[in-house]
FIVEX-178869 format. One line per field, with one value per residue: residue number from 0; x, z, y of N, C-alpha, C in turn. Coordinates in Angstrom, 2 decimals, padded with zeros to 5 digits, always signed. Atoms other than C-alpha are relative to their C-alpha. Layout:
<pts>
resi = (NUM,...) $
n.x = (X,...) $
n.z = (Z,...) $
n.y = (Y,...) $
ca.x = (X,...) $
ca.z = (Z,...) $
ca.y = (Y,...) $
c.x = (X,...) $
c.z = (Z,...) $
c.y = (Y,...) $
</pts>
This chain:
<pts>
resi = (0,1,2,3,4,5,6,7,8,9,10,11,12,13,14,15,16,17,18,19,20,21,22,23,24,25,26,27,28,29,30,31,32,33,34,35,36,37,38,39,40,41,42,43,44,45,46,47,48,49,50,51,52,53,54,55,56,57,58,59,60,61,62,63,64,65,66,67,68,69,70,71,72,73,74,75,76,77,78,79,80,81,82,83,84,85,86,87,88,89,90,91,92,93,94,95,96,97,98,99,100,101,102,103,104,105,106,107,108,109,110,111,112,113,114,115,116,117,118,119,120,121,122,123,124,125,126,127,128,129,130,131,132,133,134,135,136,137,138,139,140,141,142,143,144,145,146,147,148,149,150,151,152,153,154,155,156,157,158,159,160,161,162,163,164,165,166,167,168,169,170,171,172,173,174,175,176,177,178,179,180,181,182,183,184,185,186,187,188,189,190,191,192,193,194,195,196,197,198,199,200,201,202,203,204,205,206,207,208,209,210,211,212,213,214,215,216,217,218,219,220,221,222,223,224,225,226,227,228,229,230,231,232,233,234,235,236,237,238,239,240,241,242,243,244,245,246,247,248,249,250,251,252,253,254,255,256,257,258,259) $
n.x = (-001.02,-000.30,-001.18,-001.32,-001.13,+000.54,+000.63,-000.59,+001.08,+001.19,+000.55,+001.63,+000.16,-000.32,-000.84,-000.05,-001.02,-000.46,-001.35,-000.35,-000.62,-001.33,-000.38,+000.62,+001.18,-000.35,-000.43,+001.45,+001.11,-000.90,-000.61,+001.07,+000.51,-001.02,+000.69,+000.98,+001.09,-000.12,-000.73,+000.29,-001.06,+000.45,-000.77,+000.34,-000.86,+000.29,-001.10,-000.60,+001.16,-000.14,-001.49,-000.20,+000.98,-000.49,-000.83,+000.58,+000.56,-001.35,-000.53,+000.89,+000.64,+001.29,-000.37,+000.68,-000.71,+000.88,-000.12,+000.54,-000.35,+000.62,-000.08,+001.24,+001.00,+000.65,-001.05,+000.04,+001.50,+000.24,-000.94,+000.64,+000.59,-000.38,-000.45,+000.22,-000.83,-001.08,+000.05,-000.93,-000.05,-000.89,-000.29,-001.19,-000.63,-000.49,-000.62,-000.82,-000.36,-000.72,-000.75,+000.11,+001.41,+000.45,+000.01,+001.19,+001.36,+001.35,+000.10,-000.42,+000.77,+000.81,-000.17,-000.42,+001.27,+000.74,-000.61,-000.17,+000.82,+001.24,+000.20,+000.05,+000.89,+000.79,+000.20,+000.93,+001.49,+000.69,-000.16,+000.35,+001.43,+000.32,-000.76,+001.05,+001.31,+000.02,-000.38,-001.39,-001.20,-001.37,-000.16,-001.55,-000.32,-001.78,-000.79,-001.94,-000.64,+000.21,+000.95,-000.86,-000.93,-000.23,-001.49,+000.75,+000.43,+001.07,+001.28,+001.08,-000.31,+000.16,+001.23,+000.79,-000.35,+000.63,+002.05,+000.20,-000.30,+001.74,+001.15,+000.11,+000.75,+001.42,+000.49,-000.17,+000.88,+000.95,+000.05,+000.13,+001.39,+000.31,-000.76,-001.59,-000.70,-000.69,-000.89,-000.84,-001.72,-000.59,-001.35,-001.13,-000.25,-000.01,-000.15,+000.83,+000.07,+000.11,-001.26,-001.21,-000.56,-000.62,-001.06,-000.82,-000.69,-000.90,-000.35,+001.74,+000.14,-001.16,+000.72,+001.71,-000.27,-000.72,+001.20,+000.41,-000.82,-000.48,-000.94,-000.20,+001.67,+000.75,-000.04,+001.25,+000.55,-000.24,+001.13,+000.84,+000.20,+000.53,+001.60,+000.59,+000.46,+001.34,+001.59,+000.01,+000.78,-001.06,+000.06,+001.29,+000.83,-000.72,+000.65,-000.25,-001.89,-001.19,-001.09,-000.97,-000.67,-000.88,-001.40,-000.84,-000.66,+000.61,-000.20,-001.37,-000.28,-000.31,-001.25,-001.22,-000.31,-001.00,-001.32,+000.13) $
n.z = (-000.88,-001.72,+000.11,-001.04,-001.27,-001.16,-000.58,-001.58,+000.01,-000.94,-000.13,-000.29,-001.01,-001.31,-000.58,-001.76,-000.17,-001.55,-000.97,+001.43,-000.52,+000.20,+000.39,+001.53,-000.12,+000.91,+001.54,+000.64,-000.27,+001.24,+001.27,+000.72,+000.54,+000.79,+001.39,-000.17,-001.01,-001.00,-001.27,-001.14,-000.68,-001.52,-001.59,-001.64,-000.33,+001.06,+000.51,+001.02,+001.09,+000.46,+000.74,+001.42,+001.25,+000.27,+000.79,+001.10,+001.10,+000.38,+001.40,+000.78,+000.24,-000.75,-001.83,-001.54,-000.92,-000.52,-001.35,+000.02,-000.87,+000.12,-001.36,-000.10,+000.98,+000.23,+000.75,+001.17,+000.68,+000.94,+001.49,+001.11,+000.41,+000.53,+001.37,+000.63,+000.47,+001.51,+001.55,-000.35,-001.28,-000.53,-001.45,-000.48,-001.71,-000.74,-001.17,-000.47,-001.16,+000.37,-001.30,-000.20,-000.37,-001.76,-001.14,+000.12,-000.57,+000.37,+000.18,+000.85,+000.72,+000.67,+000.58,+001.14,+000.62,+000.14,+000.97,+001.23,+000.28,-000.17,+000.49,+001.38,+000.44,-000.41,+001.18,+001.13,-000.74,-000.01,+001.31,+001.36,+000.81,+000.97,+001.05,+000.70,+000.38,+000.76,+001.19,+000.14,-001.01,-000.61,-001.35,+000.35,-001.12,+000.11,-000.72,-000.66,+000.74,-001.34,+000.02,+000.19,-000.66,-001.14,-000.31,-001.39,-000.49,+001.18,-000.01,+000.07,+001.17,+001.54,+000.42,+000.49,+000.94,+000.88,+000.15,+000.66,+000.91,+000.06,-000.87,+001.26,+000.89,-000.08,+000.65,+001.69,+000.52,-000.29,+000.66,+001.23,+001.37,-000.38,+000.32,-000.59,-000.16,-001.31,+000.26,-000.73,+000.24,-001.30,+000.37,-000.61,-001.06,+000.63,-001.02,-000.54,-001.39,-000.51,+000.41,-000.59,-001.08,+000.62,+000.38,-001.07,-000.53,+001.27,+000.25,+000.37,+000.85,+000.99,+000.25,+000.88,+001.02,+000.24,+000.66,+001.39,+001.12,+000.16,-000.93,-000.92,-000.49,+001.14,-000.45,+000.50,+001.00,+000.41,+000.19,+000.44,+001.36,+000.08,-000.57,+001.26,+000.61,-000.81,+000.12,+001.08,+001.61,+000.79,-000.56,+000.06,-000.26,-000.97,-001.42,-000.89,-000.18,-001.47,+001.17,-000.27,+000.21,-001.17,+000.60,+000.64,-001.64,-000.19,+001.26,+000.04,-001.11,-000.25,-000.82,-000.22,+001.75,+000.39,+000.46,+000.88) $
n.y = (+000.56,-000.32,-001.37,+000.88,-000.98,-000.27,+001.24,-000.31,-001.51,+000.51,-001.54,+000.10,+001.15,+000.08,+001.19,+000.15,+001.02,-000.05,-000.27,-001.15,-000.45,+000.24,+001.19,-000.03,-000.56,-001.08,+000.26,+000.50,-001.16,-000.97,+000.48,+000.35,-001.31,-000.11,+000.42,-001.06,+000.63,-000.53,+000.93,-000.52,+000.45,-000.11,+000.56,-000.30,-001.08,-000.95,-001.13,+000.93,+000.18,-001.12,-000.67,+000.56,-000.50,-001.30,+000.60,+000.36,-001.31,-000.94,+000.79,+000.25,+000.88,+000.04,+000.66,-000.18,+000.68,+000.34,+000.68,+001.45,+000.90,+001.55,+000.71,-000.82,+000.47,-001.15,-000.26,+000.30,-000.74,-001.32,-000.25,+001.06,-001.32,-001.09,+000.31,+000.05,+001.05,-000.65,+000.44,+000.93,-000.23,+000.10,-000.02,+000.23,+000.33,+000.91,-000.15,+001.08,-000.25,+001.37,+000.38,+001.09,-000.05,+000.10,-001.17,-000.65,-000.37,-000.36,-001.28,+000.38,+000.45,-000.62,-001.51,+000.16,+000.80,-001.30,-000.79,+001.13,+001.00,-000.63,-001.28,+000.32,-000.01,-001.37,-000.70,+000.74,-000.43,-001.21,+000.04,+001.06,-000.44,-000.78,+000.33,+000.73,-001.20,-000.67,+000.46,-000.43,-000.76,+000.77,-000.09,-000.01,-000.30,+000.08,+001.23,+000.23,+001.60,+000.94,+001.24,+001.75,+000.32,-001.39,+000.18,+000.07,-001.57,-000.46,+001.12,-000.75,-000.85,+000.57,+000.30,-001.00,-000.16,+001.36,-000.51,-000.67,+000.72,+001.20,-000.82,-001.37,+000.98,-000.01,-001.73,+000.07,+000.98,+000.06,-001.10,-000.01,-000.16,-001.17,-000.93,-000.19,+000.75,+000.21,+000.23,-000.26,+000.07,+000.63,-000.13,+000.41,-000.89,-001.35,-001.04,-000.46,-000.34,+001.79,+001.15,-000.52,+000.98,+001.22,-000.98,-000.46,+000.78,+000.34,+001.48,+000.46,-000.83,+000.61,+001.47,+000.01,-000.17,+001.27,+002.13,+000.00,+000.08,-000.98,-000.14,-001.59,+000.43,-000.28,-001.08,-000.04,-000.04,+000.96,+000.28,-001.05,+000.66,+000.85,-000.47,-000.83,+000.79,+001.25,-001.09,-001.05,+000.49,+000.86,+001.62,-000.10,+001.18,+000.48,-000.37,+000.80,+000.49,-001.02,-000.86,-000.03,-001.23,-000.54,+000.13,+001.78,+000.68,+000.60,+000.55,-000.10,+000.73,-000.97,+000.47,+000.44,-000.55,+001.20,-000.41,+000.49) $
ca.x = (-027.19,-027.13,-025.92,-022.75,-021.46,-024.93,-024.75,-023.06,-025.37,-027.19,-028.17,-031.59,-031.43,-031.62,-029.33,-029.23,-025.85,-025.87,-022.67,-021.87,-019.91,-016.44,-014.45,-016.31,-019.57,-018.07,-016.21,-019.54,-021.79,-018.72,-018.54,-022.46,-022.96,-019.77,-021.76,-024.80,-026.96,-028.61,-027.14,-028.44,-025.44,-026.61,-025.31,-026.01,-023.17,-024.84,-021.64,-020.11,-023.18,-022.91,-019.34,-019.60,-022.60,-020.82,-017.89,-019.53,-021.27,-018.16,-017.59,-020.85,-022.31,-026.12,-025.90,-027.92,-026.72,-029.32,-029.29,-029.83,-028.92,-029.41,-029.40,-032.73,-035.93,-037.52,-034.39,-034.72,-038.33,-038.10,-035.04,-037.10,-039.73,-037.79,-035.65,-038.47,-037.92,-034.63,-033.58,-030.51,-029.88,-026.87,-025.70,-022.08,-021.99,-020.01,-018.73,-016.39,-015.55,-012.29,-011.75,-012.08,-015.85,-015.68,-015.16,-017.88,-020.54,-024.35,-023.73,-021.13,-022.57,-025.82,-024.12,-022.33,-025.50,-027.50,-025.84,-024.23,-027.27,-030.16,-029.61,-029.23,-032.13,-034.18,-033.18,-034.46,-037.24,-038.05,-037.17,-037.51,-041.61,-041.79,-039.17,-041.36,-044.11,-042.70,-041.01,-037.29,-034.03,-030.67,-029.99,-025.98,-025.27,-021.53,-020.40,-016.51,-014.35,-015.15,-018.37,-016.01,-012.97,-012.08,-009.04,-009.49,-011.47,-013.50,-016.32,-019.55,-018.23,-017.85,-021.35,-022.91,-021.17,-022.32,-026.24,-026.02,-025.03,-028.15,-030.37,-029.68,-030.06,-033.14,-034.40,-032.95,-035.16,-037.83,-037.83,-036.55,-039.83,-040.69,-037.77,-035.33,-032.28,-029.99,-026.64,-023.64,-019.95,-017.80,-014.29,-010.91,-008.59,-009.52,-008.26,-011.12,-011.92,-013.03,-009.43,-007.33,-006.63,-005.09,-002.76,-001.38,+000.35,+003.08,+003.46,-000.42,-000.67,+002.40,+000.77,-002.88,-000.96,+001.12,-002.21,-003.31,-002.03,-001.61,+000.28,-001.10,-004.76,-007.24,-008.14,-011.90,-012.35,-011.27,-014.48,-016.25,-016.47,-018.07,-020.90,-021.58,-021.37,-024.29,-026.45,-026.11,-027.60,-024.19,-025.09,-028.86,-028.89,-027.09,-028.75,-028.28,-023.99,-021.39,-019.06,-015.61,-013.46,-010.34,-007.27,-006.95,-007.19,-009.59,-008.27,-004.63,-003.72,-001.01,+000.98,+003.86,+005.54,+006.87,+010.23,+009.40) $
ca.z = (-014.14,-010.35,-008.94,-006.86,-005.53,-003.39,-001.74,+001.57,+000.98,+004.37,+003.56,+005.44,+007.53,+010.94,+012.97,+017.34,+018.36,+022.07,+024.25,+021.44,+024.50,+023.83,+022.43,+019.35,+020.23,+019.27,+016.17,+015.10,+015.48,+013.51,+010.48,+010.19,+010.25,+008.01,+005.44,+005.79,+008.64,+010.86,+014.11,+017.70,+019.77,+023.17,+026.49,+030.39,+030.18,+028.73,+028.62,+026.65,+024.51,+024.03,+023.00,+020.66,+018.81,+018.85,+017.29,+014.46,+013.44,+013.65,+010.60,+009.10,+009.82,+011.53,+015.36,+018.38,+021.60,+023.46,+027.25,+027.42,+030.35,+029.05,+033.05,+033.41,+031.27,+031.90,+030.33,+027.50,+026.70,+026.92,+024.62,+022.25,+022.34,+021.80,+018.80,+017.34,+015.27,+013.53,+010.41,+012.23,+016.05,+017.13,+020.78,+022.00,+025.59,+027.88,+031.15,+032.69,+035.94,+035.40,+038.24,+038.54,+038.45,+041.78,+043.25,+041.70,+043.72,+042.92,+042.70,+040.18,+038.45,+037.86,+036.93,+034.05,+032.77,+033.36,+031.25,+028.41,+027.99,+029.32,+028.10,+024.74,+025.05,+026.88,+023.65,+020.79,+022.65,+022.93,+019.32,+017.16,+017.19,+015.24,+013.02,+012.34,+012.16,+009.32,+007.49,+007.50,+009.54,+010.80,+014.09,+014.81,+018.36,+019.79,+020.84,+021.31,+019.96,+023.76,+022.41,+021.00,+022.74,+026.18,+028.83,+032.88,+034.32,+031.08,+032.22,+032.51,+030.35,+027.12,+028.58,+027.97,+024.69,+023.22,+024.67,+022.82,+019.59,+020.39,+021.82,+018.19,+015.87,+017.29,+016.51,+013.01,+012.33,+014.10,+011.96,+008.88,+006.88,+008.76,+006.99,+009.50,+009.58,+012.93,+013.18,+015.60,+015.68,+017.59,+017.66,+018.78,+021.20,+021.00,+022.74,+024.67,+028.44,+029.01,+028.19,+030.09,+032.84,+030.28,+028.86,+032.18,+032.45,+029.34,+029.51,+029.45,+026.57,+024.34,+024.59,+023.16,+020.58,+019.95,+019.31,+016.49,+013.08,+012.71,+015.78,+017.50,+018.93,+017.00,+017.20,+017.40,+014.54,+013.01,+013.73,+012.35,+008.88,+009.73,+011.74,+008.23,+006.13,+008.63,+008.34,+004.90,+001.39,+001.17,+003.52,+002.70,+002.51,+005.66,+008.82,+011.87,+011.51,+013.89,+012.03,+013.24,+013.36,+015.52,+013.12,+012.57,+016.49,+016.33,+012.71,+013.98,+017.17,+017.63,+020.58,+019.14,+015.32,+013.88,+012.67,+009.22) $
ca.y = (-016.43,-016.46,-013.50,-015.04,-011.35,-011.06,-014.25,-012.51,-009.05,-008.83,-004.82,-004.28,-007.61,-007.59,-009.45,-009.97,-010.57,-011.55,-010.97,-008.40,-006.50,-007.99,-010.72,-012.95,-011.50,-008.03,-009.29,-010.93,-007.71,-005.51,-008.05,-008.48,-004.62,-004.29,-006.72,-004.14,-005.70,-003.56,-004.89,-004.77,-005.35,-006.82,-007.72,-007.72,-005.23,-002.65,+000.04,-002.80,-003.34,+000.30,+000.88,-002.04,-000.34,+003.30,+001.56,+000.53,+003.43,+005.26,+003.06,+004.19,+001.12,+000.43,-000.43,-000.25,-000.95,-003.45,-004.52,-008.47,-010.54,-014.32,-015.29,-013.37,-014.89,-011.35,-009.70,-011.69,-010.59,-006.97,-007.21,-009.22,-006.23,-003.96,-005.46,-007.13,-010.15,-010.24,-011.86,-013.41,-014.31,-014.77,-016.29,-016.20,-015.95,-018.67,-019.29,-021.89,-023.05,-025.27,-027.47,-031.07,-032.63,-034.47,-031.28,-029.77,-027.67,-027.79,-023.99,-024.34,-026.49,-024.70,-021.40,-023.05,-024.93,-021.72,-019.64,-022.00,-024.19,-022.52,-019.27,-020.54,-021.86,-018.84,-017.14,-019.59,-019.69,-016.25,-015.55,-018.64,-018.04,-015.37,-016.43,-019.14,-016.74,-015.10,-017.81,-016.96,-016.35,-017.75,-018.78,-019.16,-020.25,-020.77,-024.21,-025.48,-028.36,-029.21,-030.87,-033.63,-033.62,-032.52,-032.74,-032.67,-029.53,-029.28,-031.87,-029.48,-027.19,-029.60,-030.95,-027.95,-027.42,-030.84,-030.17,-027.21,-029.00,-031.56,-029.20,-026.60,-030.06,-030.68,-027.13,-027.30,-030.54,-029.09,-025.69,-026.23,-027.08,-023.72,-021.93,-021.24,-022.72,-023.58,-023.77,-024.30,-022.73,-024.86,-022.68,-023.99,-021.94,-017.83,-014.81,-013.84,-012.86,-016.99,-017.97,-015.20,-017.48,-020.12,-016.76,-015.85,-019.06,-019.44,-023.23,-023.77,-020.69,-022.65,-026.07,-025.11,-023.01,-026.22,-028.83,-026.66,-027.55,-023.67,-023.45,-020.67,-019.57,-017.98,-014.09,-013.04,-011.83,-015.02,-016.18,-013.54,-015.25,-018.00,-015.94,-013.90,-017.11,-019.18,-015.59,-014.31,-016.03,-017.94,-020.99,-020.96,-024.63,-025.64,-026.03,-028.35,-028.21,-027.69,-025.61,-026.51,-023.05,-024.28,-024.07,-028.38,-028.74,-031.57,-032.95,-033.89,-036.00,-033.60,-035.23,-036.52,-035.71,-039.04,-039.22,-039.36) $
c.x = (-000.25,+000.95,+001.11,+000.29,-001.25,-000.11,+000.58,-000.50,-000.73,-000.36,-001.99,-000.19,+000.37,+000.27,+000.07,+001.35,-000.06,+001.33,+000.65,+001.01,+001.66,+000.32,-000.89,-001.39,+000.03,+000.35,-000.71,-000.92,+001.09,-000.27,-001.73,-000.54,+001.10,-000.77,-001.53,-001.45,-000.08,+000.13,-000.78,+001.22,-000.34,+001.13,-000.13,+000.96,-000.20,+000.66,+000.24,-000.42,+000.84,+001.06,+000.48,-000.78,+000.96,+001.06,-000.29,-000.71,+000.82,+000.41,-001.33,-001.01,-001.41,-000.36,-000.57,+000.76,-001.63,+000.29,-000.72,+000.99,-000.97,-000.71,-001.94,-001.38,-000.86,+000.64,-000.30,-001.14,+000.02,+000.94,-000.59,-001.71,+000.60,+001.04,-001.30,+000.03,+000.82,+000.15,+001.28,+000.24,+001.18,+000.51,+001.51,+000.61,+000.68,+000.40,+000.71,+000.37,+001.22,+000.57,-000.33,-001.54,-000.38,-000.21,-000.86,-001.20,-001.08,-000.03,+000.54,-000.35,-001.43,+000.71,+000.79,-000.91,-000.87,-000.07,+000.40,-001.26,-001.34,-000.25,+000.27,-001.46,-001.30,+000.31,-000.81,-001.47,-000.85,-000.36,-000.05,-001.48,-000.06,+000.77,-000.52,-001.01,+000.12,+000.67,+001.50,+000.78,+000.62,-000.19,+001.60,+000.13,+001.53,+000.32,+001.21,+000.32,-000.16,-001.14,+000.73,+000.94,+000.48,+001.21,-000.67,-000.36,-000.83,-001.68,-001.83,-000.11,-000.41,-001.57,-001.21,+000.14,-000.30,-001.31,+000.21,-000.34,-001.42,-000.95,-000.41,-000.43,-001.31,-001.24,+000.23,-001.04,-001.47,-001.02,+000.18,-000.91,-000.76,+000.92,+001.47,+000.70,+000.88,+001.41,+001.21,+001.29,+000.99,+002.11,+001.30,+000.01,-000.04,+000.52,-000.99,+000.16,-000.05,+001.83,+001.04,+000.46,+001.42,+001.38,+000.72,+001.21,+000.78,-000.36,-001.32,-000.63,+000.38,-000.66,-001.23,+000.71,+000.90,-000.76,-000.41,+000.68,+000.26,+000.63,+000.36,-002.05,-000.25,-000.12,-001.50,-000.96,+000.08,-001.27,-001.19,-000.41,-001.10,-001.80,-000.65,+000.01,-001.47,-000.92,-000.25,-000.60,+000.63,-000.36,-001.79,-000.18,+001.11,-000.65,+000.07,+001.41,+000.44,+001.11,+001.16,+001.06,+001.41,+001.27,+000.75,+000.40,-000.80,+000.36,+001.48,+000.24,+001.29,+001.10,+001.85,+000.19,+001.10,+001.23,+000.35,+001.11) $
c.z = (+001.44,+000.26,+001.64,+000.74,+001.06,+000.93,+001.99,+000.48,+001.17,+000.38,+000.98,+000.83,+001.76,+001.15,+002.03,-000.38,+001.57,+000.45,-000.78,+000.59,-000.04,-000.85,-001.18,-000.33,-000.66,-001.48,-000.84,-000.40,-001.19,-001.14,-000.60,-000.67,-001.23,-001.02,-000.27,+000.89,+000.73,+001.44,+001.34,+000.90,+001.67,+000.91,+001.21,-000.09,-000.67,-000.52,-001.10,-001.24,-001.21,-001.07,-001.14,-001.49,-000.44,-000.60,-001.27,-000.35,-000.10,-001.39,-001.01,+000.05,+000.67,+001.41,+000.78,+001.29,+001.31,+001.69,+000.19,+000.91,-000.51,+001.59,+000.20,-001.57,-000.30,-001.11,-001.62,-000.68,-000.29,-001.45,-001.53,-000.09,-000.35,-001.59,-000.80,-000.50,-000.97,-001.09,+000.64,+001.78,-000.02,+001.49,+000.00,+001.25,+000.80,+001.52,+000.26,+000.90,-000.10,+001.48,-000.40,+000.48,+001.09,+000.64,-000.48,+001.19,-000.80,-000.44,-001.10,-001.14,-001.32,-000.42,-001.49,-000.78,-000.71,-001.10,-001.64,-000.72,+000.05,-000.79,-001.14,-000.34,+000.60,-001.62,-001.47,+000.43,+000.09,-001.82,-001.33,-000.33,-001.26,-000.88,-000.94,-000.68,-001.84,-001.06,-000.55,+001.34,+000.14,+001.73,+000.34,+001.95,+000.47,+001.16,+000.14,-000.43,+001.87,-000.07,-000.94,+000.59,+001.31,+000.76,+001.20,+000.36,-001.01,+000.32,-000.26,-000.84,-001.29,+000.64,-000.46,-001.28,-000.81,+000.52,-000.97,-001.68,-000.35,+000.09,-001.51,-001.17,-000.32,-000.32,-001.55,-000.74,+000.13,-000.85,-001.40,-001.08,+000.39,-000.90,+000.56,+000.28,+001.53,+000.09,+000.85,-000.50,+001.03,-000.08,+000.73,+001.40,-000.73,+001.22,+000.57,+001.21,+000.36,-000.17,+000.60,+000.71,-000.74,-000.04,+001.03,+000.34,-001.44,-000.43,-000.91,-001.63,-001.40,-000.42,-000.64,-000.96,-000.71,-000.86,-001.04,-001.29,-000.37,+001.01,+000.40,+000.25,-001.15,+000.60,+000.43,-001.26,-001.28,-000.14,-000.25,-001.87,-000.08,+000.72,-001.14,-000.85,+000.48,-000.09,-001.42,-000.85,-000.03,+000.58,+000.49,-000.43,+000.93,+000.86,+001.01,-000.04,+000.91,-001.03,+001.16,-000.44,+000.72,-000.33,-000.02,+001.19,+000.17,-001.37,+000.17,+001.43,+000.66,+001.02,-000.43,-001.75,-000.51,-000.59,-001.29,-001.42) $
c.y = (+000.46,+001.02,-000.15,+001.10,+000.71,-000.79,+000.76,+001.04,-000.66,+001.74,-000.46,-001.26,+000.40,-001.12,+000.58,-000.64,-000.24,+000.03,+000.74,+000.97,-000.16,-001.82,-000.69,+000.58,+001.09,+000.39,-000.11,+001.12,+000.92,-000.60,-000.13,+001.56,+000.65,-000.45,+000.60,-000.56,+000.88,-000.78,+000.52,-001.06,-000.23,-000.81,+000.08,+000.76,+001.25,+001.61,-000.55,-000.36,+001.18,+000.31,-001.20,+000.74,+001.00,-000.27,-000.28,+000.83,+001.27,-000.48,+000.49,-001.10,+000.19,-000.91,+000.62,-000.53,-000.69,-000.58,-001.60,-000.87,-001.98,-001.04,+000.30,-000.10,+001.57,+001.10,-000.06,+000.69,+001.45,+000.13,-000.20,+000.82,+001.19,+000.51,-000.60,-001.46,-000.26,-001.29,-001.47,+000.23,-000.71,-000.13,-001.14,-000.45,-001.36,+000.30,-001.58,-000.37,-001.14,-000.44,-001.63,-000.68,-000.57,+000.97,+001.26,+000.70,-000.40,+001.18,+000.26,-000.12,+001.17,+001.41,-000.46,-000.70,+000.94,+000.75,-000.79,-000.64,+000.53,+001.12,-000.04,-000.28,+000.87,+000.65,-000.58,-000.01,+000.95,+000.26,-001.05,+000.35,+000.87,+000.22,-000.76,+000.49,+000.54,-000.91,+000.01,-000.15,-001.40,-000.41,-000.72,+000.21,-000.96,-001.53,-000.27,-001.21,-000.47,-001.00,-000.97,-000.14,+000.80,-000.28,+000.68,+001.69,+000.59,-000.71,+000.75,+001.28,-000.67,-000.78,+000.93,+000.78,-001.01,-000.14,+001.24,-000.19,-000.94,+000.65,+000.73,-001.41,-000.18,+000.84,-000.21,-000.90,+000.84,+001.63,+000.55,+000.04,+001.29,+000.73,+000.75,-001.21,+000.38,-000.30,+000.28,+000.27,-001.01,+000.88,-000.40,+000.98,+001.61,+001.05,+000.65,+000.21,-001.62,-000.13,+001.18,-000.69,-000.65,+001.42,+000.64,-001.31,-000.68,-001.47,-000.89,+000.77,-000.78,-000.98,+000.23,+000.95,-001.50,-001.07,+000.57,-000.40,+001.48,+000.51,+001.08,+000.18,+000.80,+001.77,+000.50,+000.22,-001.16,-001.36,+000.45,-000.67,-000.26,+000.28,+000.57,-000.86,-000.64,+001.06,+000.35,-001.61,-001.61,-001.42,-000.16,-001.51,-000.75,+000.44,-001.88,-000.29,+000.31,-000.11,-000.14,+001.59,-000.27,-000.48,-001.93,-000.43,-001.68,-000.99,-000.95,-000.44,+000.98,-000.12,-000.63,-000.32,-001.49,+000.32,-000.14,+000.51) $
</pts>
């Protein structure tokens, strides 16, 4: 018989989480080294890195703390000498500039492209080879119910959340008969640093807890699951998805409750 209670065992695997410094990045890096992954917790913030790793091996668990600026192609490389090639890569990072896209800069612009889009793919890039190389691994990078539905001041945001989506497909096709699989999260609304803005302003806070069918945001670690299902045994024949995570926000029209 199949042995069902290792399918989430990721002892001895080595997993990259990028933006591993706070928010789901952090959650992600706790729950993979929790399921016995040795973890390298990176980030251009490399206190943040830090005090995610040292966190987690306060738990016993197996954590490094790595310095990785996605903005920076050089960045990426030493990181990617100095981890190695892991078993699972993981990329969280975002940025947002919410304003209205007429009134977009060029500057703008490229800094939310940069980062989101590029630096997704600066990392596959660096690290997919020798994934290939060897015949294995995950790759688990973080998209948004913004690549299907969006609402004004999202415009370059949800386009860089639906390239991501196309951009990781295309990879999945292009890797699979290689062995690795590809695979996007897309999660609702979460308490993170991106979304303090929204939480300073009640009305705006109420209303995106409101559109979910669970009628309220999400936490980080709430998407910590779904990063240790897309790496571990359990979703070893799934590759090219976008894993919806955002409590029945995208399932449910949500504006207006008939009188039934």
């Amino acid at each position: 018989m199949f042995d069902y209670r290792s399918m989430f065992d990721l002892t001895g695997k080595k997993a990259l989480v990028v933006g591993a410094g706070r928010g789901i990045g952090e959650a992600g890096a706790h729950a993979l080294a929790a399921f016995g992954a040795i973890v390298f917790c990176a980030d251009a913030d490399a206190e943040a890195a830090e005090s995610t790793a040292e966190e987690a091996r306060s738990q016993g668990w197996k954590a490094e703390a790595v310095e990785l600026d996605m903005l920076d192609p050089e960045s990426v490389r030493a990181a990617a000498e100095r981890v190695g090639t892991p078993d699972v890569l993981v990329s969280t990072p975002s940025i947002n500039v919410r304003k209205p896209l007429l009134k977009y800069t060029d500057e703008e612009f490229d800094r939310v492209v940069d980062l989101n889009l590029k630096g997704t793919f600066r990392l596959v890039r660096e690290f997919g080879p020798e994934m290939v190389g060897r015949g294995s691994g995950s790759i688990i990078a973080f998209s948004s119910i913004r690549a299907q539905v969006v609402e004004p001041g999202q415009g370059v945001y949800a386009a860089t959340k639906s390239g991501t989506v196309q951009m990781l497909r295309a990879l999945a096709a292009e890797l699979g008969p290689r062995g690795v699989r590809v695979n996007t999260i897309a999660p609702g609304v979460v308490e993170t640093p991106l979304t303090a803005q929204i939480k300073e302003d009640p009305d705006w806070w109420n209303s995106y807890a409101r559109k979910s069918i669970l009628g309220r945001w999400a936490r980080p670690h709430e998407m910590a699951g779904m990063i240790v299902y897309l790496a571990s045994d359990a979703s070893s024949y799934v590759t090219g998805a976008f894993m919806l995570v955002d409590g029945g926000w995208t399932a449910a029209d949500g504006r207006f409750t008939p009188p039934l």
